[in-house]
C-alpha positions as CSV (number, residue, x, y, z in Angstrom):
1,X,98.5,105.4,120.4
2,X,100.5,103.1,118.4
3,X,103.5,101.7,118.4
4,X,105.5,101.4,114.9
5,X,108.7,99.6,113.9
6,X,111.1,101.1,111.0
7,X,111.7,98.4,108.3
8,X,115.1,98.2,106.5
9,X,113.2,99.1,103.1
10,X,111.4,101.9,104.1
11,X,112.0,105.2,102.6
12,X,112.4,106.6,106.1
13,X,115.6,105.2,107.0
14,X,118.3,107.9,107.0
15,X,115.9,111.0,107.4
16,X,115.1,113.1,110.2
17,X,111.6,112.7,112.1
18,X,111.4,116.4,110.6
19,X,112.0,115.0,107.5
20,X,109.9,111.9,107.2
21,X,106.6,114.5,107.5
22,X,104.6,112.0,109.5
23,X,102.0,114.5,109.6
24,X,101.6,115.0,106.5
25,X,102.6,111.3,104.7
26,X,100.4,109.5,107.6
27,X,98.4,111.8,109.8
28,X,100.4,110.9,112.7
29,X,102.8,112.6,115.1
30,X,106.1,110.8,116.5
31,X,105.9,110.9,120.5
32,X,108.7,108.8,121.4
33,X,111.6,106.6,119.6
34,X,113.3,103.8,121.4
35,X,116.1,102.7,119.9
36,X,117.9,99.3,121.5
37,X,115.3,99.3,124.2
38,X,116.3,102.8,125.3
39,X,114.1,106.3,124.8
40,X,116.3,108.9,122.8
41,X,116.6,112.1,124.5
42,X,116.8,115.5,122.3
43,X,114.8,117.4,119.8
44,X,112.5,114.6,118.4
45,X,112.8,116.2,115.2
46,X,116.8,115.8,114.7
47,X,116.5,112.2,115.3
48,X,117.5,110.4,112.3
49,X,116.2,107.0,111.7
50,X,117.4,103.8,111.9
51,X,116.1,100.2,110.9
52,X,114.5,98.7,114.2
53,X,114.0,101.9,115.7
54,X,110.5,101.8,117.6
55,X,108.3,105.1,117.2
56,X,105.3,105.5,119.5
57,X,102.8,107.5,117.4
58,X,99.8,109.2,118.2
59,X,97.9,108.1,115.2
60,X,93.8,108.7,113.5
61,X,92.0,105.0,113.8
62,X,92.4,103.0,111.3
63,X,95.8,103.6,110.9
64,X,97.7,99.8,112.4
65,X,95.2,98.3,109.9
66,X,96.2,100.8,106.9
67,X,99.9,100.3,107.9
68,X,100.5,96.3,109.0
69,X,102.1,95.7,105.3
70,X,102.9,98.3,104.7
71,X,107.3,98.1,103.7
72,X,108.1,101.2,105.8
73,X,107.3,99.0,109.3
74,X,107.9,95.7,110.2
75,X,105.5,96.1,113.0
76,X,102.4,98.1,113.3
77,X,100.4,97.5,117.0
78,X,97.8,99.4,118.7
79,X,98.3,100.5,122.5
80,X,95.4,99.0,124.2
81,X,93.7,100.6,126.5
82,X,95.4,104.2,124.8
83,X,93.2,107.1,123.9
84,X,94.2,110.2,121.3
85,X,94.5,113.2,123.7
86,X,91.4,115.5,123.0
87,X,92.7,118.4,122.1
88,X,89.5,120.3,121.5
89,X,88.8,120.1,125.1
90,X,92.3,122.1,125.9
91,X,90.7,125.3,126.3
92,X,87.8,123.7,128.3
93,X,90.9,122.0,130.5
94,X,92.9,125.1,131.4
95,X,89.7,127.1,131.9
96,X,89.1,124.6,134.8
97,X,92.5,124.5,136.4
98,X,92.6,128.6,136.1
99,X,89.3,128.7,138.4
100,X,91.0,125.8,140.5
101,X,93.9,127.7,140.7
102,X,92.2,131.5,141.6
103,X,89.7,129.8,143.6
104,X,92.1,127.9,146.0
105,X,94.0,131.3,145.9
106,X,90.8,133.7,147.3
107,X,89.6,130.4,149.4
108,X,92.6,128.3,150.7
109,X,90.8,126.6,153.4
110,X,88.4,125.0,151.1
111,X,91.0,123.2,148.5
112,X,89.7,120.0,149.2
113,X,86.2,120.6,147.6
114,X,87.3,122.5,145.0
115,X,89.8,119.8,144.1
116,X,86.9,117.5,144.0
117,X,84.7,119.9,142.0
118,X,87.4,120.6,139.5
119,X,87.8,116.8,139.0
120,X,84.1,116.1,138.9
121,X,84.1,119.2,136.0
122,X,86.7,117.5,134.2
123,X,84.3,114.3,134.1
124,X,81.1,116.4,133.2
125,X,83.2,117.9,130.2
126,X,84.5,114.9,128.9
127,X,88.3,116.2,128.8
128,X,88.5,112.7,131.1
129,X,86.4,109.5,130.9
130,X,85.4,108.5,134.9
131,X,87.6,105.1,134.2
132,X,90.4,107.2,132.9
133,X,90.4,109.4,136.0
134,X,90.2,106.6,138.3
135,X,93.0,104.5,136.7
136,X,94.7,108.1,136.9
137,X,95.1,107.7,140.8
138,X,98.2,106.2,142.2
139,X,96.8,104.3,145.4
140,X,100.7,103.3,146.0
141,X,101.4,106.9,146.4
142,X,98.7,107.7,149.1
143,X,99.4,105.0,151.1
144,X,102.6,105.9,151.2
145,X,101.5,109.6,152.4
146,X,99.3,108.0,154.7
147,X,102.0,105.6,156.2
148,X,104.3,108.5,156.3
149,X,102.4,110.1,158.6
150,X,101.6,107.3,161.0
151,X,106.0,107.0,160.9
152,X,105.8,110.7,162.0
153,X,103.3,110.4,164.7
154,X,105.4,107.4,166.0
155,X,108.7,109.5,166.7
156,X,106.8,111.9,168.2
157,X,104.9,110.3,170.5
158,X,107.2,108.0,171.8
159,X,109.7,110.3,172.1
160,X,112.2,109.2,169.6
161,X,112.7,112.3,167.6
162,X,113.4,114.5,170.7
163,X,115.9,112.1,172.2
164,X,117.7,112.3,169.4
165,X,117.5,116.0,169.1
166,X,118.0,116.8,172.4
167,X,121.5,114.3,172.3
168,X,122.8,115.5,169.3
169,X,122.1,119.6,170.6
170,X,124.2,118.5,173.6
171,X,127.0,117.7,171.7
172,X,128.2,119.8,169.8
173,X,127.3,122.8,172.5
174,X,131.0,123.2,173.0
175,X,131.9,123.8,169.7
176,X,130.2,127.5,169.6
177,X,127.1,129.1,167.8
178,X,128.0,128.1,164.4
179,X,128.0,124.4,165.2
180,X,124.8,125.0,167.1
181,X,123.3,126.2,164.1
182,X,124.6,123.9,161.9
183,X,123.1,121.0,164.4
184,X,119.7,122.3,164.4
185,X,119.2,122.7,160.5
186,X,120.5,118.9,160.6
187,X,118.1,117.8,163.0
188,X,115.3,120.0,161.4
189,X,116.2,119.2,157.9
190,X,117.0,115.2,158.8
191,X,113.2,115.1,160.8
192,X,111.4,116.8,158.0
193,X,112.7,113.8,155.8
194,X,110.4,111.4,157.6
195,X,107.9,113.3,159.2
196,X,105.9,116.5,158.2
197,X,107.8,120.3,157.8
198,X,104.9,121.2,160.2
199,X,106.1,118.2,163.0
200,X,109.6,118.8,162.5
201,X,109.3,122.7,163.2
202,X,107.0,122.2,166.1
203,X,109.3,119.4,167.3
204,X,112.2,121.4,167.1
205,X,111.4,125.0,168.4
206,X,112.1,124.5,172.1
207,X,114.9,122.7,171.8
208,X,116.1,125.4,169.6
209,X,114.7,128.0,171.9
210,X,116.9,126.5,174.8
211,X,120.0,126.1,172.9
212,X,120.0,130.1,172.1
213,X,119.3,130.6,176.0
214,X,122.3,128.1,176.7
215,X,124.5,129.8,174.5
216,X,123.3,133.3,175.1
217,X,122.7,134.0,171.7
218,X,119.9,135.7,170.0
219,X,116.7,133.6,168.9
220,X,116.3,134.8,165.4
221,X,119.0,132.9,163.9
222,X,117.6,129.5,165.3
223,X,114.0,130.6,164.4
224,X,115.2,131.5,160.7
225,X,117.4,128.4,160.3
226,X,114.5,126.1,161.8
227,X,112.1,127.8,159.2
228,X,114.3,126.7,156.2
229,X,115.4,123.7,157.4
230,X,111.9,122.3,158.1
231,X,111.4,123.5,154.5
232,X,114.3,121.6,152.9
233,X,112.4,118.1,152.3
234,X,114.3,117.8,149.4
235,X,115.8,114.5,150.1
236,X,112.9,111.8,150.6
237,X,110.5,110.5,148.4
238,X,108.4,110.6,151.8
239,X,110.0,114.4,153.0
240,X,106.6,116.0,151.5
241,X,103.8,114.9,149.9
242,X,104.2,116.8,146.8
243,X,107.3,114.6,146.2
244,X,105.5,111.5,146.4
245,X,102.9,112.9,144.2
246,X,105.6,113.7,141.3
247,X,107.2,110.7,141.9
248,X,104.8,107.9,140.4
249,X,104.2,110.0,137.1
250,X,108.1,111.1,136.7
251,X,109.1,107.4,137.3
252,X,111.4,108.5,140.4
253,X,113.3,106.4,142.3
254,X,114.0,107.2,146.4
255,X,117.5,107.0,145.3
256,X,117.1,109.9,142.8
257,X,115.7,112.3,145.8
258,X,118.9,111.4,147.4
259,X,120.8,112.2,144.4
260,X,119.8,115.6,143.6
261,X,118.0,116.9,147.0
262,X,121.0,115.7,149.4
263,X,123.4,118.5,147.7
264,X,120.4,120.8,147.6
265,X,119.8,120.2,150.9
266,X,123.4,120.6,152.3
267,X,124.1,123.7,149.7
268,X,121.1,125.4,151.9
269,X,122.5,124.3,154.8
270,X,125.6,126.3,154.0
271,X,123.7,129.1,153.3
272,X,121.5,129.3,156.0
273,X,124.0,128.6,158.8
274,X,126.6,131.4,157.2
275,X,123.9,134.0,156.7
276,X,121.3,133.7,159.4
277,X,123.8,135.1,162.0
278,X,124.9,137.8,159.6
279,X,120.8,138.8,158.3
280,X,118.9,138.2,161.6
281,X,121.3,139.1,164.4
């Protein structure tokens, strides 16, 4: 990878990336621009080029060397520690996810060495160096997961989480089935934030069981809505670990989870508590 930056005399100033036929004048394909210390978003081809505008090319060797006087960049820098994609290994790459993929599907209880195989076949065909998978890992991430966890285990053992459940059920009792409802997918969906979809369901089914006996209502609607709540980890970084695996590599912030999964979360909410009388009465 390389990183390039357009000069004020270079022919390239005023074209499209489509245009310019990096390909074909220097081999290379245009990955990224930054322009003013900011990626532009779009079709990469539309974008028209400016003096100072920063391309990040994946380039042959030899080309910063070729380039460094060259009067269409001021700047021409290799990425160290950057390696050109291997594209001849694609095939070899999806071949091993697809038997990852169908073998986790016939054999679900065994995902663990068949994650580890798939890796170590990844390795063996040289679609990854063993430094580049290692350096692939994001230990942040785990220990987070891990930490998560021990966070969960905490509320439940010292009784924390169904204190709180049990206070907030209590409450709004008076106010009729609906609010019942609506309290346990907010306890259910607020517990599954911090602490696994498994805890939080497991936390929550007798209390739920005991608010449908209070209110001599039928269970199905509180086993539904604790079902989808305890699935609605949409809102925390921590809520599942899927969302801490997607958050290193998508450069995610805690405060983006809130952004987009707190009105995902409260739009099923909705949902849930208007329909799950009406479906599963």
């Amino acid at each position: 990878l390389v990183e390039a930056v357009i000069a004020a005399s270079s022919d390239l100033v005023g074209l499209s990336i489509r245009d310019a036929a990096f390909r074909t004048r220097y081999g290379a394909v245009v990955i990224a621009v930054h322009r003013g210390g900011e990626r532009l978003r779009g079709k990469l081809g539309d974008i028209r080029l400016r003096p100072g505008d920063t391309l990040l090319l994946e380039a042959p060797a030899g080309f910063a060397a070729r380039n460094r006087n060259s009067r269409d960049f001021y700047l021409v820098t290799e990425q160290p520690g950057a390696a050109s994609p291997r594209h001849s290994l694609a095939p070899v790459a999806l071949a091993i996810l697809a038997a990852l993929v169908l073998a986790i599907t016939l054999k679900p209880d065994f995902a663990l060495v068949f994650s580890l195989a798939a890796a170590l076949g990844m390795i063996l065909t040289r679609c990854c160096t063993g430094p580049e998978a290692r350096s692939s890992v994001d230990w942040q991430v785990l220990v987070v997961i891990g930490a998560s966890f021990g966070l969960g285990l905490a509320m439940e053992r010292t009784g924390l989480a169904a204190a709180i459940a049990h206070s907030v059920a209590a409450a709004v009792a008076p106010l009729g089935g609906w609010a019942l409802l609506a309290a346990i997918f907010a306890l259910t969906a607020s517990f599954t934030q911090v602490i696994s979809n498994n805890a939080a369901a497991v936390l929550m089914f007798p209390i739920a069981l005991e608010t449908s006996r209070t209110a001599g209502a039928p269970f199905l609607p509180y086993a539904a809505t604790l079902a989808i709540a305890a699935s609605a980890g949409f809102a925390s970084p921590i809520g599942y670990q899927t969302n801490l695996m997607v958050m290193g590599p998508g450069g995610y912030k805690p405060a983006d989870f809130i952004r987009f999964g707190l009105p995902l979360t409260l739009l099923t909410g909705l949902l849930c508590v208007a329909l799950a009388p009406l479906v599963y009465s």
